[in-house]
C-alpha positions as CSV (number, residue, x, y, z in Angstrom):
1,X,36.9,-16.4,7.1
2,X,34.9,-19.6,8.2
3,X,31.8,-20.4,6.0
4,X,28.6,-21.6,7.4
5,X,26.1,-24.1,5.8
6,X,22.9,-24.9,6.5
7,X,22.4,-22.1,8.6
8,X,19.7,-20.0,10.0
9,X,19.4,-16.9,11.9
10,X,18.1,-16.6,15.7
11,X,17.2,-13.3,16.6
12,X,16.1,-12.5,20.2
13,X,12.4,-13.1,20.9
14,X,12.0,-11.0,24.0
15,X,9.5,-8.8,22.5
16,X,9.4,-6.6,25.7
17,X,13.4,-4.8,24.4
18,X,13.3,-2.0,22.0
19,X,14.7,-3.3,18.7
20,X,17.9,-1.5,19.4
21,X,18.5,-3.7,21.9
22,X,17.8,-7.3,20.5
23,X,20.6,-9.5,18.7
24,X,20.7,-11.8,16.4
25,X,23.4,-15.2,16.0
26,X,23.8,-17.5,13.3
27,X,23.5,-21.4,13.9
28,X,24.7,-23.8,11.2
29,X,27.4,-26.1,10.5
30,X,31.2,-25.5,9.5
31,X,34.5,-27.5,8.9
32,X,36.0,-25.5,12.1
33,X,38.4,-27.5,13.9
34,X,35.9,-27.0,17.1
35,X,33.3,-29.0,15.7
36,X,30.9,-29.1,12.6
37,X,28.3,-27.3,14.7
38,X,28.3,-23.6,15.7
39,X,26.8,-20.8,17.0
40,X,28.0,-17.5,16.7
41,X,28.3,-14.8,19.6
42,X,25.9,-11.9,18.2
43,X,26.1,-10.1,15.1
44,X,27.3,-6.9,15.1
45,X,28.2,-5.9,11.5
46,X,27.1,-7.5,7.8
47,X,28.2,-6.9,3.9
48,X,26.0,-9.5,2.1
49,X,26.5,-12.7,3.1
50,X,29.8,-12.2,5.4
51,X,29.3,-10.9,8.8
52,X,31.7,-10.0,12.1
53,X,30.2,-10.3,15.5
54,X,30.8,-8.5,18.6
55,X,33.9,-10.8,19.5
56,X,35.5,-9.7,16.2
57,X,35.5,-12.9,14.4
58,X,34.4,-12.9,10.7
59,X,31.9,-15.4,8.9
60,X,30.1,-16.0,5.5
61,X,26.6,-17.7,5.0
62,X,26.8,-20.7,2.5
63,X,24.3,-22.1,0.6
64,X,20.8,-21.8,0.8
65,X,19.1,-21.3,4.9
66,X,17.8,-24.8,6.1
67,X,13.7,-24.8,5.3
68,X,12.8,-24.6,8.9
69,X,14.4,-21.1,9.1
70,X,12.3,-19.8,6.1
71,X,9.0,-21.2,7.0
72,X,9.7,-19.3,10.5
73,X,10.3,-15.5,8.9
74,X,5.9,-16.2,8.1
75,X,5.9,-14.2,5.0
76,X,8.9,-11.9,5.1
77,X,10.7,-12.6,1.7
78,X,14.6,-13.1,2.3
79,X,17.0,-12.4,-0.3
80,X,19.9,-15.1,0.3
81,X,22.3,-12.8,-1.1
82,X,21.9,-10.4,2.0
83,X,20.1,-12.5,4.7
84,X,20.8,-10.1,7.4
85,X,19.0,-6.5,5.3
86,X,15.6,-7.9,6.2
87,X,16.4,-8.3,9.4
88,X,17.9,-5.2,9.7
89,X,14.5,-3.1,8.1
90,X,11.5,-5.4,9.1
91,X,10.1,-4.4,12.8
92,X,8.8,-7.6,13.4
93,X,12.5,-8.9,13.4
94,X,14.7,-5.8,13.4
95,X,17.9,-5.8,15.8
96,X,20.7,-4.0,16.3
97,X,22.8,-4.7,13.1
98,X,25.0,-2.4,10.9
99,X,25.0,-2.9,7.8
100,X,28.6,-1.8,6.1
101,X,30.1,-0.9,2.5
């Protein structure tokens, strides 16, 4: 499973799709052979901190989110244990994610 530092989560923006419809990727950096910087194809599934997207590939957050990320969510408290729950719940940034035991 590749880790991810310094990350932070991009959820679509286009406010005119239903929530269902909007996705959400993960940008940070890694020690993949690739490069140091990624960004993932979208998130389909999370369990805490590790997370598969839609191509099937498996990843787990790192570390704290870089600042930037947290001043963005204007107010919405973000446990770093499970990043993705608020995400999941909150309509200002909700997406299609399922969360799994």
């Amino acid at each position: 499973m590749t880790k991810i530092r310094n990350w932070h989560i991009v959820v679509s923006d286009n406010s005119y799709l239903c929530p269902e419809l909007r996705c959400a990727v993960v940008c940070g950096e890694t020690d993949h052979p690739d490069g140091p910087h990624i960004r993932t194809s979208q998130v389909a599934s999370f369990n805490g901190r590790a997370f598969t997207t839609h191509s099937g590939t498996r990843y787990e957050l790192e570390g704290d989110p870089v600042q930037a990320f947290l001043d963005a969510l204007d107010g919405l408290a973000l446990d770093c244990d499970h990043p993705f729950a608020a995400l999941h719940t909150d309509n200002r940034f909700r997406c299609c994610l399922q969360e799994v035991a």
